[in-house]
Biopython code that builds the backbone (N, CA, C, O; Angstrom):
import numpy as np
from Bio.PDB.StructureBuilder import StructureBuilder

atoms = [
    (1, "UNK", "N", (85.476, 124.933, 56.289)),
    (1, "UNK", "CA", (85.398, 124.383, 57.622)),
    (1, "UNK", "C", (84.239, 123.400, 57.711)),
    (1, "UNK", "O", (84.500, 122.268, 58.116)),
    (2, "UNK", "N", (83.062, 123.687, 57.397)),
    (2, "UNK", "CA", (81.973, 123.026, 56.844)),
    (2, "UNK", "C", (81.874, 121.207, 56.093)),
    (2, "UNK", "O", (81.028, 120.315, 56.040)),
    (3, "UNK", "N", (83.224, 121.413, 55.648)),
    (3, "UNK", "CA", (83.327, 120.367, 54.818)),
    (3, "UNK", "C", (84.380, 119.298, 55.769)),
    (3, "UNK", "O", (84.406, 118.074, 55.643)),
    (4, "UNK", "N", (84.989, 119.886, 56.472)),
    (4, "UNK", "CA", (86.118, 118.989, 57.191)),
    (4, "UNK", "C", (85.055, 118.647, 57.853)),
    (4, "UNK", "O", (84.516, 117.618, 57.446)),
    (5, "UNK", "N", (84.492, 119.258, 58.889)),
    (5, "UNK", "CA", (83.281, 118.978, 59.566)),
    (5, "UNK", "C", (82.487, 117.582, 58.967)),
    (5, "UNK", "O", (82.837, 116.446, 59.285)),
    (6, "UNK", "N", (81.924, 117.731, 58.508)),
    (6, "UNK", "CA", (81.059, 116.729, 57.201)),
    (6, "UNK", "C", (81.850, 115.466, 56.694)),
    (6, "UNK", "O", (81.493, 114.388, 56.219)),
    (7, "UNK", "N", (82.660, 115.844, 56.888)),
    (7, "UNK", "CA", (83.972, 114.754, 56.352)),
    (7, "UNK", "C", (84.033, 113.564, 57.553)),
    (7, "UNK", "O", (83.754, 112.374, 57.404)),
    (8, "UNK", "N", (84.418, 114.146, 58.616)),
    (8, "UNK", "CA", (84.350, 113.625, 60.097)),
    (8, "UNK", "C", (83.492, 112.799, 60.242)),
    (8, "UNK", "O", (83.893, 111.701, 60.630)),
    (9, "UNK", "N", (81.841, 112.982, 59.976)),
    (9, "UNK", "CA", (80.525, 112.843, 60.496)),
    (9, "UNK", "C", (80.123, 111.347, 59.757)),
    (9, "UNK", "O", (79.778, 111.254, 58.579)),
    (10, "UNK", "N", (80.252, 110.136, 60.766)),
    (10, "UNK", "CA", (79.587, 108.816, 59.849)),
    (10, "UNK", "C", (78.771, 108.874, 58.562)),
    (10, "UNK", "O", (77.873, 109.704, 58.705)),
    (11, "UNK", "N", (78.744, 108.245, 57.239)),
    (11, "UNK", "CA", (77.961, 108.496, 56.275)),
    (11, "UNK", "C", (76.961, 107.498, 56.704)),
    (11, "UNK", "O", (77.523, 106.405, 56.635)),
    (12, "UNK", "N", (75.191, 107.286, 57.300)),
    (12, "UNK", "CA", (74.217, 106.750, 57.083)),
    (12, "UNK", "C", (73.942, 106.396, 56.347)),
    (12, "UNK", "O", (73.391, 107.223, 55.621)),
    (13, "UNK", "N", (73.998, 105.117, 55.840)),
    (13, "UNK", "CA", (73.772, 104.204, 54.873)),
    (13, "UNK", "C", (72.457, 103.898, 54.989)),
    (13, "UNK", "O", (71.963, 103.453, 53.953)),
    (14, "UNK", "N", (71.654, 104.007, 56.024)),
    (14, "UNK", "CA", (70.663, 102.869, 56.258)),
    (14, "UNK", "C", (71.022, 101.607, 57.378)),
    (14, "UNK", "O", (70.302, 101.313, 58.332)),
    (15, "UNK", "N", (72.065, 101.072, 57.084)),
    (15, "UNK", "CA", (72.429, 99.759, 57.471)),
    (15, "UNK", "C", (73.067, 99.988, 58.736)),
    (15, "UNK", "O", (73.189, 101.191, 58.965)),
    (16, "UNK", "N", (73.525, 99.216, 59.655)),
    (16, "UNK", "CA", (74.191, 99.520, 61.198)),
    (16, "UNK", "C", (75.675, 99.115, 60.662)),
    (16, "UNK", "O", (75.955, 98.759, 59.517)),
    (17, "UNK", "N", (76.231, 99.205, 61.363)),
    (17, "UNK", "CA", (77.722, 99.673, 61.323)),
    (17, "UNK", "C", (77.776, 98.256, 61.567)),
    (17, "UNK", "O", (76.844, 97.823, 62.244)),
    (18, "UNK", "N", (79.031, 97.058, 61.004)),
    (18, "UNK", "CA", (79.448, 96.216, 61.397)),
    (18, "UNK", "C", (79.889, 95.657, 62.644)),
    (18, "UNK", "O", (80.705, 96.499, 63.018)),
    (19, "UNK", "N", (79.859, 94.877, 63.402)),
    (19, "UNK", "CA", (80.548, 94.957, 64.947)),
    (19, "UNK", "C", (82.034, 94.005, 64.622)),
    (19, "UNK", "O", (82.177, 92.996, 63.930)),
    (20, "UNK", "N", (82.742, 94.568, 65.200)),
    (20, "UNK", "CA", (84.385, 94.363, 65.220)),
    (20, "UNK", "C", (84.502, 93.590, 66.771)),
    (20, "UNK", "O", (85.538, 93.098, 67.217)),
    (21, "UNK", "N", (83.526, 93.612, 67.275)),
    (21, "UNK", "CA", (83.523, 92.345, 68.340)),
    (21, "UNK", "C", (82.620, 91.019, 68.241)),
    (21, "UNK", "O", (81.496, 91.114, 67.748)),
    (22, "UNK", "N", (83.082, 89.831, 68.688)),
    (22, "UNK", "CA", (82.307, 88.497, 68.195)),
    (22, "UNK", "C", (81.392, 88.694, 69.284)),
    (22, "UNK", "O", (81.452, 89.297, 70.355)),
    (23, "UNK", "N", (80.466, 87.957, 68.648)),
    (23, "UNK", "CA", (78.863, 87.716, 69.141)),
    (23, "UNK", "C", (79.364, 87.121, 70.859)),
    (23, "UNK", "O", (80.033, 86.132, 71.159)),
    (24, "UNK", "N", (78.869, 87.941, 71.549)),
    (24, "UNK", "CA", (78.447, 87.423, 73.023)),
    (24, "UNK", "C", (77.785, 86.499, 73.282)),
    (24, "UNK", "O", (76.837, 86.156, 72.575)),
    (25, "UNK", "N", (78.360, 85.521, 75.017)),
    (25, "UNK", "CA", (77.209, 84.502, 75.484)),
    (25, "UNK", "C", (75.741, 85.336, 75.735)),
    (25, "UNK", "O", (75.540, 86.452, 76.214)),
    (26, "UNK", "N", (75.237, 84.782, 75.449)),
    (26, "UNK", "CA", (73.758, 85.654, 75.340)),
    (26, "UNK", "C", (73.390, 86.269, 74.572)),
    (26, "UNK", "O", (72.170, 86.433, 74.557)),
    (27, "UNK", "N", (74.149, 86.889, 73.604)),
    (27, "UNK", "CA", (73.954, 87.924, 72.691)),
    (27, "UNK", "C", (73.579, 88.621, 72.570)),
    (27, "UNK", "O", (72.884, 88.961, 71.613)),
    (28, "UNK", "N", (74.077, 89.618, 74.212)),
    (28, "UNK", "CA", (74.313, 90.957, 74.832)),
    (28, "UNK", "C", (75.105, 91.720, 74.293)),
    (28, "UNK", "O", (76.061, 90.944, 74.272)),
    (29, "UNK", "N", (75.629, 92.980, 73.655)),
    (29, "UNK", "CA", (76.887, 93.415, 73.304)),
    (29, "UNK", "C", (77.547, 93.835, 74.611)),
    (29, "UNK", "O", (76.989, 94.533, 75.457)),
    (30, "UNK", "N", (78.318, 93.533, 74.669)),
    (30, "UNK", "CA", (79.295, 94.274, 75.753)),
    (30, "UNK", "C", (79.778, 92.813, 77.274)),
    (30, "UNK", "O", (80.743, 92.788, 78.038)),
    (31, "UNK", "N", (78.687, 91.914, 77.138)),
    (31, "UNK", "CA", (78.717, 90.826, 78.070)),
    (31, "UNK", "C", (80.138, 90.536, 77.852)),
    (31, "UNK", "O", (80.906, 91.293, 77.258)),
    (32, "UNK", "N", (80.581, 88.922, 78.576)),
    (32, "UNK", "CA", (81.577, 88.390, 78.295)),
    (32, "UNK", "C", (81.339, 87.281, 76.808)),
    (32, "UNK", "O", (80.309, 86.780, 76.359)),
    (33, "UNK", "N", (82.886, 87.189, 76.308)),
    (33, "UNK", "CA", (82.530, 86.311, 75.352)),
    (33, "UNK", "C", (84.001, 85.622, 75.217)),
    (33, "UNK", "O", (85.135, 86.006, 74.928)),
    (34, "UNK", "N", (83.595, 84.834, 75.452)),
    (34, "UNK", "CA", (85.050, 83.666, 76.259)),
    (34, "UNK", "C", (86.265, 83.353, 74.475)),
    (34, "UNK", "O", (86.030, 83.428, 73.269)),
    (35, "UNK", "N", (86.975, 83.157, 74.959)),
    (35, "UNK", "CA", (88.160, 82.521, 73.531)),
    (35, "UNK", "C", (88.038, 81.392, 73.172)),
    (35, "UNK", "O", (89.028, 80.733, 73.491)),
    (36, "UNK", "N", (87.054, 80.649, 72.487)),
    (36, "UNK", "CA", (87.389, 79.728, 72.099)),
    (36, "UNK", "C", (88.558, 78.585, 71.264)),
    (36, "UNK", "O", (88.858, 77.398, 71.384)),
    (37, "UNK", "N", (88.910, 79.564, 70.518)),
    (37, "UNK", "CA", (90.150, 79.084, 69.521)),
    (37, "UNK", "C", (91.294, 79.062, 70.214)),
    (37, "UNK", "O", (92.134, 78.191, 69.988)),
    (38, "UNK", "N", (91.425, 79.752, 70.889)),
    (38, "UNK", "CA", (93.098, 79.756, 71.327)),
    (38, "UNK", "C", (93.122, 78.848, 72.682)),
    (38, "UNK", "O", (92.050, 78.283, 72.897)),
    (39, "UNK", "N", (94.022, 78.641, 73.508)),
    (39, "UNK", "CA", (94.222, 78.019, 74.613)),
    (39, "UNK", "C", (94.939, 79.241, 75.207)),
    (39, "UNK", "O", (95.494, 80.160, 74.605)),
    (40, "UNK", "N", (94.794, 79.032, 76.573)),
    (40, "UNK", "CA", (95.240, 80.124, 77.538)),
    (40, "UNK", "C", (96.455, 79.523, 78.054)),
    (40, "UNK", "O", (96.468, 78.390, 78.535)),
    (41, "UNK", "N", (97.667, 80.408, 77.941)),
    (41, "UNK", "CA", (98.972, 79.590, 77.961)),
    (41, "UNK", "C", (99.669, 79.970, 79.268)),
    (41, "UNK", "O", (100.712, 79.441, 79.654)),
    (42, "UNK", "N", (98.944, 81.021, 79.978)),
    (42, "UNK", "CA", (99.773, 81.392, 81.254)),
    (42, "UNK", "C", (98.606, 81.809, 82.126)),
    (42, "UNK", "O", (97.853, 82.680, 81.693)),
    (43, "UNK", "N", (98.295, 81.044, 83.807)),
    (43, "UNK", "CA", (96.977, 81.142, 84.063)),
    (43, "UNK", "C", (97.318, 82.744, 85.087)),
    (43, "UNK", "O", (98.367, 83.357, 85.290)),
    (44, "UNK", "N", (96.128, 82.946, 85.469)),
    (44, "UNK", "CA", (96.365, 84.408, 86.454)),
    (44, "UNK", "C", (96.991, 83.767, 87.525)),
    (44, "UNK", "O", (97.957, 84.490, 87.768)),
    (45, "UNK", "N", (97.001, 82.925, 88.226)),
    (45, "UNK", "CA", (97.873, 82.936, 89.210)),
    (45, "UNK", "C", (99.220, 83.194, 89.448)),
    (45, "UNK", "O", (99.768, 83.780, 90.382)),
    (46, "UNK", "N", (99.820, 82.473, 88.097)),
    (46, "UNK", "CA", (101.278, 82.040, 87.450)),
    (46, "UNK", "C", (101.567, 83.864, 87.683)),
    (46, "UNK", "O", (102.272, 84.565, 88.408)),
    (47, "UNK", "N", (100.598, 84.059, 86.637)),
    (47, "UNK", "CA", (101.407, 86.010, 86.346)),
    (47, "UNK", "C", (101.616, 86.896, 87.985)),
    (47, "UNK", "O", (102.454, 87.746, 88.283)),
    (48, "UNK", "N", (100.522, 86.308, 88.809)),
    (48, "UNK", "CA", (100.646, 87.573, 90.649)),
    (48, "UNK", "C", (101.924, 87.015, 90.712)),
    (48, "UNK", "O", (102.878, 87.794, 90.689)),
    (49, "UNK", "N", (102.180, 85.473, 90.810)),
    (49, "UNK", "CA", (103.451, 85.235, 91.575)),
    (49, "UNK", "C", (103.860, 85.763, 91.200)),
    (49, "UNK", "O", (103.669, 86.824, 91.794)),
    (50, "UNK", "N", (104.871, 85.993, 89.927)),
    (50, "UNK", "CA", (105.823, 86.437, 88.615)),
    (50, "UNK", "C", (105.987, 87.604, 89.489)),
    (50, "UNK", "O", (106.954, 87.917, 90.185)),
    (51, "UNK", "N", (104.698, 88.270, 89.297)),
    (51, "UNK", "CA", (104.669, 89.920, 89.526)),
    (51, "UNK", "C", (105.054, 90.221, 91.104)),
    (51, "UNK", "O", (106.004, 91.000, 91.181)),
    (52, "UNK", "N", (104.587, 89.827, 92.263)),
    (52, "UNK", "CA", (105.023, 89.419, 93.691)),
    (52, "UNK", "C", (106.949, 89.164, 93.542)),
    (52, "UNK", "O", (107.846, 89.968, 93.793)),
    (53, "UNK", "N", (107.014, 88.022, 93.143)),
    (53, "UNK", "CA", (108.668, 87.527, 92.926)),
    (53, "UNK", "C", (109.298, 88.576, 92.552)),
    (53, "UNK", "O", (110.222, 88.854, 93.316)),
    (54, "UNK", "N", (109.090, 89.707, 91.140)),
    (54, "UNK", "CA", (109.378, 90.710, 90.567)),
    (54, "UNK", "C", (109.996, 91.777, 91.477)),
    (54, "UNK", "O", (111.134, 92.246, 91.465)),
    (55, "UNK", "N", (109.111, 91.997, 92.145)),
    (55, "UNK", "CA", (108.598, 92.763, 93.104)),
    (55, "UNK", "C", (109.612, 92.739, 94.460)),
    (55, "UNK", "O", (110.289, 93.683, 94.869)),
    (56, "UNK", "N", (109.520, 91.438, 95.008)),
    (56, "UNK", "CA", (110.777, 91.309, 96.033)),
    (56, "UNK", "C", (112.029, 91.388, 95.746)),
    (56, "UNK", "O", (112.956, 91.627, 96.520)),
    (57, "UNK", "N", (112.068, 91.160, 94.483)),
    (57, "UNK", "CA", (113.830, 90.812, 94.318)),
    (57, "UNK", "C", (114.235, 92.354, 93.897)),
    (57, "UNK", "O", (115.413, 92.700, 93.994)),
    (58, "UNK", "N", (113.102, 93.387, 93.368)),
    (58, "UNK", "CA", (113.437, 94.637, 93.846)),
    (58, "UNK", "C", (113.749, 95.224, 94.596)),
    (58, "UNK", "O", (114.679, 96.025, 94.499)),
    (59, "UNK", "N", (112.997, 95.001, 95.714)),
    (59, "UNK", "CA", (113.110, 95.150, 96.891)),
    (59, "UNK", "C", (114.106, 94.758, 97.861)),
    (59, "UNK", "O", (114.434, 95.561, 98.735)),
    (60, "UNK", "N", (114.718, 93.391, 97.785)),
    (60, "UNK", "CA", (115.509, 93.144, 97.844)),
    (60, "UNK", "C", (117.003, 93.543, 97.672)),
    (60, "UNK", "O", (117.965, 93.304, 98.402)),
    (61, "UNK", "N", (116.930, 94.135, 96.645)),
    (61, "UNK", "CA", (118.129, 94.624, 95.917)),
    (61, "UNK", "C", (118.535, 95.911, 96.340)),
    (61, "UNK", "O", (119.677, 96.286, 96.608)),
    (62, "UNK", "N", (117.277, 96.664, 96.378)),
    (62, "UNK", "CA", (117.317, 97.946, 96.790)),
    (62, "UNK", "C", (118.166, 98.097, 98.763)),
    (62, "UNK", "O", (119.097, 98.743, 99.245)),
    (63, "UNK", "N", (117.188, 97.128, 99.278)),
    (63, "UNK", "CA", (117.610, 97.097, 100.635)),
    (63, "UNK", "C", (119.554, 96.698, 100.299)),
    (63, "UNK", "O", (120.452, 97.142, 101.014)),
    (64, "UNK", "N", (119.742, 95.938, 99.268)),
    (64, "UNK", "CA", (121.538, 95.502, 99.806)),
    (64, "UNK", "C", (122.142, 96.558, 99.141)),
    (64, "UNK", "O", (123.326, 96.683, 99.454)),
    (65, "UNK", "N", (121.719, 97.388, 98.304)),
    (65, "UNK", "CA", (122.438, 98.416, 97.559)),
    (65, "UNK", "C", (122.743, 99.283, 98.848)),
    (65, "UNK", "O", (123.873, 99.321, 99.334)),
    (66, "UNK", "N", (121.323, 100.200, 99.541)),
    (66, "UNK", "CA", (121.391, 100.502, 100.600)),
    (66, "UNK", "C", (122.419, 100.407, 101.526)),
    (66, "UNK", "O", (123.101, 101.368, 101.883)),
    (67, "UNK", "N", (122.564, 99.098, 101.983)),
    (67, "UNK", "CA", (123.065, 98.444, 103.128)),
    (67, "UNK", "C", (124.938, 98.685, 102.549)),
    (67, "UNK", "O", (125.852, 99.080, 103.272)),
    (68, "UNK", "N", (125.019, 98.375, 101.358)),
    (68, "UNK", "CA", (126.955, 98.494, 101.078)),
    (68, "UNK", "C", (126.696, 99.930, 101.186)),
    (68, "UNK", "O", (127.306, 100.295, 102.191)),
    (69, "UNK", "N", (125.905, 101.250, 100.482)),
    (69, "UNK", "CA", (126.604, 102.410, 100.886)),
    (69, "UNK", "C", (126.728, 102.804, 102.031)),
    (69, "UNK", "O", (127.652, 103.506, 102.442)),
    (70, "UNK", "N", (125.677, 102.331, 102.751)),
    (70, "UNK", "CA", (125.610, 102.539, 104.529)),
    (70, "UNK", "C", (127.051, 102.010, 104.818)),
    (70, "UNK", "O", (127.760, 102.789, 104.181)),
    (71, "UNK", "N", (127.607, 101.392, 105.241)),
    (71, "UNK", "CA", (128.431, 100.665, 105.309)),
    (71, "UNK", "C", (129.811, 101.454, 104.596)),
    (71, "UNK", "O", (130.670, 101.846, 105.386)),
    (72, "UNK", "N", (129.962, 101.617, 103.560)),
    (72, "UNK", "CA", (130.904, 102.351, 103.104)),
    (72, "UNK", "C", (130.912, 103.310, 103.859)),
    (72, "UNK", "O", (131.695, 103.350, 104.808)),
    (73, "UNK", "N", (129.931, 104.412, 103.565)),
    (73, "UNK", "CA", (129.808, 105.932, 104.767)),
    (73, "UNK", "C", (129.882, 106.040, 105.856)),
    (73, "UNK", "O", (130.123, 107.153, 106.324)),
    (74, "UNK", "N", (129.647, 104.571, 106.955)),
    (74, "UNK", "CA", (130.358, 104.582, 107.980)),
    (74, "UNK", "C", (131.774, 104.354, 108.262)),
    (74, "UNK", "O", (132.268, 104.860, 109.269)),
    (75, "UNK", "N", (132.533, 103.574, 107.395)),
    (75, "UNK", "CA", (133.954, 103.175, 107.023)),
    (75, "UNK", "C", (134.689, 105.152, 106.764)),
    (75, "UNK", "O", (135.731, 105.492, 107.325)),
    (76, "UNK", "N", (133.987, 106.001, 105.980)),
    (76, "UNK", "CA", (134.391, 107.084, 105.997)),
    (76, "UNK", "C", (134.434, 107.681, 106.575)),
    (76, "UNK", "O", (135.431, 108.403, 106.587)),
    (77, "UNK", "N", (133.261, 107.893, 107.644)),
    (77, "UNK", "CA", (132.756, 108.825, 109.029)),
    (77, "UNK", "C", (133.919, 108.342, 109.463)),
    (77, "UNK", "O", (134.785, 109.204, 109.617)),
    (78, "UNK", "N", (134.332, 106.848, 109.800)),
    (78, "UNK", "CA", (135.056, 106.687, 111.175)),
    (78, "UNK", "C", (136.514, 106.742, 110.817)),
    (78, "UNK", "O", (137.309, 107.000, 111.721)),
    (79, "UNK", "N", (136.959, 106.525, 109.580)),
    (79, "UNK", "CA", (138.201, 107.066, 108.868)),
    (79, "UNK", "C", (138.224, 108.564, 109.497)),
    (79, "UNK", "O", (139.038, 108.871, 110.369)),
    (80, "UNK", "N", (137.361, 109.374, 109.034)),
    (80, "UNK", "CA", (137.421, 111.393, 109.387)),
    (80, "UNK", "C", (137.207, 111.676, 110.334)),
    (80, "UNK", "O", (137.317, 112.862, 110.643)),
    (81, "UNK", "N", (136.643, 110.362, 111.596)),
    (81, "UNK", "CA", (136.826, 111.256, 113.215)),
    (81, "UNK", "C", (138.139, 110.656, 113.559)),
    (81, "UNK", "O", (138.829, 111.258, 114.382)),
    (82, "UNK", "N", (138.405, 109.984, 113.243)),
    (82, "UNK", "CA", (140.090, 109.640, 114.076)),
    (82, "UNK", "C", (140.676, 110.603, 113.317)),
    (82, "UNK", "O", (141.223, 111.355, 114.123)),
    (83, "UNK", "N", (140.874, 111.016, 112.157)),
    (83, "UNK", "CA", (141.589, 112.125, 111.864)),
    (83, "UNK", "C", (141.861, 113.499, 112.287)),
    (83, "UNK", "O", (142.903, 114.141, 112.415)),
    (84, "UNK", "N", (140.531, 113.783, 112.481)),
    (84, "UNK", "CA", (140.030, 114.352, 113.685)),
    (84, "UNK", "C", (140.584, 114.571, 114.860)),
    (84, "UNK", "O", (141.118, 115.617, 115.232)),
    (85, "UNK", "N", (140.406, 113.161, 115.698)),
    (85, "UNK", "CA", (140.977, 113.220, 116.772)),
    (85, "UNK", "C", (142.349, 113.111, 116.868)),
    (85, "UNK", "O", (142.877, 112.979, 117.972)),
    (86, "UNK", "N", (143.070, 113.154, 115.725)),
    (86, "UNK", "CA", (144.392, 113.192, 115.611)),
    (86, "UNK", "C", (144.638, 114.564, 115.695)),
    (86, "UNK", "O", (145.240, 115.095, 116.629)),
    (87, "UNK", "N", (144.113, 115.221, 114.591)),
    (87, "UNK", "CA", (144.786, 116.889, 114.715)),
    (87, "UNK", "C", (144.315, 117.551, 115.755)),
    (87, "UNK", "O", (144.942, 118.540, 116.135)),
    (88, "UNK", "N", (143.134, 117.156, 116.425)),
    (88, "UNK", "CA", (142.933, 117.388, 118.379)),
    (88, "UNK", "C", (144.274, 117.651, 119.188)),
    (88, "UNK", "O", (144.833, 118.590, 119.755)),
    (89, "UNK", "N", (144.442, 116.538, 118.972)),
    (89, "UNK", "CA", (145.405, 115.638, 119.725)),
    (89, "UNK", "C", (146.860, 116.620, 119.583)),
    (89, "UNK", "O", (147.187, 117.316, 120.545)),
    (90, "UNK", "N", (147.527, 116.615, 118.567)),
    (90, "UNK", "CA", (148.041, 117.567, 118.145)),
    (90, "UNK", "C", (148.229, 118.784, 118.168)),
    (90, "UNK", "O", (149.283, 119.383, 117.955)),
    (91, "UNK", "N", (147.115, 119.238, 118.453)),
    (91, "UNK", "CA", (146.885, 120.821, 118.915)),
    (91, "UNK", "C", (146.754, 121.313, 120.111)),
    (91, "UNK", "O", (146.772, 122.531, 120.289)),
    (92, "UNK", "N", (146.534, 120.046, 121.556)),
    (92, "UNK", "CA", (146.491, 120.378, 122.592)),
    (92, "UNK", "C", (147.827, 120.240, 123.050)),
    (92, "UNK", "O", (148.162, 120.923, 124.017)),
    (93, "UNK", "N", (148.897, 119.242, 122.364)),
    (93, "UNK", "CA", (150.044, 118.976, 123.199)),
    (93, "UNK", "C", (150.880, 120.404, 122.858)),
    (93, "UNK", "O", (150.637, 121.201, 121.952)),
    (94, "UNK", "N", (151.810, 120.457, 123.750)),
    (94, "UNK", "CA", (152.628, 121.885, 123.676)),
    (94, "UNK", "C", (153.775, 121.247, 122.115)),
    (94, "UNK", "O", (154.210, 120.214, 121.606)),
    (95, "UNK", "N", (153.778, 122.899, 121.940)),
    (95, "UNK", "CA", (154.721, 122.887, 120.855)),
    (95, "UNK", "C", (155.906, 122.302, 121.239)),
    (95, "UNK", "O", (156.205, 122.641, 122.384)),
    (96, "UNK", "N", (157.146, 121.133, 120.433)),
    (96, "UNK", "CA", (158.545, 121.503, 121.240)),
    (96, "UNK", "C", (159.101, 121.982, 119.775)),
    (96, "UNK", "O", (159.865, 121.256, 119.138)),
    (97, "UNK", "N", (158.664, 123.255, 119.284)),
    (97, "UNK", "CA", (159.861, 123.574, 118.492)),
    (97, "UNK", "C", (160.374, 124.820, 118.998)),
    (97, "UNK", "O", (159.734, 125.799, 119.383)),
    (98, "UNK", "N", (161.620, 124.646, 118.944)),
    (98, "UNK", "CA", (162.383, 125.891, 119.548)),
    (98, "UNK", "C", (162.856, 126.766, 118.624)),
    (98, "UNK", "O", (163.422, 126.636, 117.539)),
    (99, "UNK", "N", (162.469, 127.775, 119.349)),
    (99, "UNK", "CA", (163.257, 128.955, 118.899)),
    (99, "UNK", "C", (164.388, 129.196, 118.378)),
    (99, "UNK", "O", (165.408, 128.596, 118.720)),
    (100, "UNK", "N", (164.341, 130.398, 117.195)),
    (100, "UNK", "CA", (166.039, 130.502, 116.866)),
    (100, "UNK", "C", (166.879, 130.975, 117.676)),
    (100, "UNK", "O", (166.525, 131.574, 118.692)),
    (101, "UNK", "N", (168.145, 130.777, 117.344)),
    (101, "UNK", "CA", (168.888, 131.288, 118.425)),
    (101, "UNK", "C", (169.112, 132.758, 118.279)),
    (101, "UNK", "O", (169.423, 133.170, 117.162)),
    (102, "UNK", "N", (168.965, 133.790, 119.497)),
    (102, "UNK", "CA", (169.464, 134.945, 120.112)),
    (102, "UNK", "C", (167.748, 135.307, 120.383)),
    (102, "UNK", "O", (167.624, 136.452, 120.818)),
    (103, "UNK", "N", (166.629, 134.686, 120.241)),
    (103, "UNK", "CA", (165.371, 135.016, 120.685)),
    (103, "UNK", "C", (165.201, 134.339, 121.695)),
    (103, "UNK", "O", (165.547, 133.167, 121.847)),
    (104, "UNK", "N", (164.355, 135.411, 122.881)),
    (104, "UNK", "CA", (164.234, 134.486, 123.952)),
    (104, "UNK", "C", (162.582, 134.302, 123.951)),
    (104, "UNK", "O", (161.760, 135.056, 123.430)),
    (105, "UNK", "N", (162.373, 133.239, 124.592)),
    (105, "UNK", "CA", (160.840, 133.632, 124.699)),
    (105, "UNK", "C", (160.120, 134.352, 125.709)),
    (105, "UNK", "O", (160.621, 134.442, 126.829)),
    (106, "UNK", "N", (159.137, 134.816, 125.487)),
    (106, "UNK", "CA", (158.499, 135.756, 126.663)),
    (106, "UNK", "C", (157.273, 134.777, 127.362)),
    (106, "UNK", "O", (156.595, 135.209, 128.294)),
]
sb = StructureBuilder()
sb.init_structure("model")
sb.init_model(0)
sb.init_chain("A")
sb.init_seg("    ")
for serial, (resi, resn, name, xyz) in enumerate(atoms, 1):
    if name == "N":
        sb.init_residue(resn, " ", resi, " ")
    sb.init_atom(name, np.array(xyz, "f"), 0.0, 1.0, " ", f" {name:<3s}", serial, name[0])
structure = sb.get_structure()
């Protein structure tokens, strides 16, 4: 256990550890230190819109998805109350089926 331990643990050379980040303005570690080599190909503004635009046409979409099932489920509601009010309808008017013959009714 001792040895995994030990294994883990930086070997001290003497010397400081290389830095894997380029030299800072100022030559602060941790400051900013701008890109020189490359060019910046998409500015922050470009990306909010993108992300905003993104964003609505979600939103967007969501609201018309919404809006056809609404719409359908009222097309059904109002399909199943007239049906409704059909077998109402139906059930209040008097029967005319008649009786067999030699039964009378009471």
């Amino acid at each position: 256990m001792r040895t995994v331990i030990a294994s883990l643990q930086p070997a001290s050379s003497g010397s400081p550890a290389p830095s894997a980040a380029p030299s800072a303005v100022g030559g602060q570690p941790g400051s900013f230190a701008p890109v020189t080599n490359e060019p910046q190909t998409t500015s922050g503004e470009t990306l909010l819109v993108a992300a905003y635009a993104i964003v609505w046409v979600a939103v967007m979409l969501f609201v018309a998805l919404a809006w056809r099932r609404t719409r359908a489920l009222e097309e059904k509601v109002g399909a199943l109350e007239k049906a409704l009010e059909r077998t109402r309808a139906a059930a209040s008017t008097p029967s005319t089926k008649r009786s067999p013959a030699g039964e009378e009714e009471a």
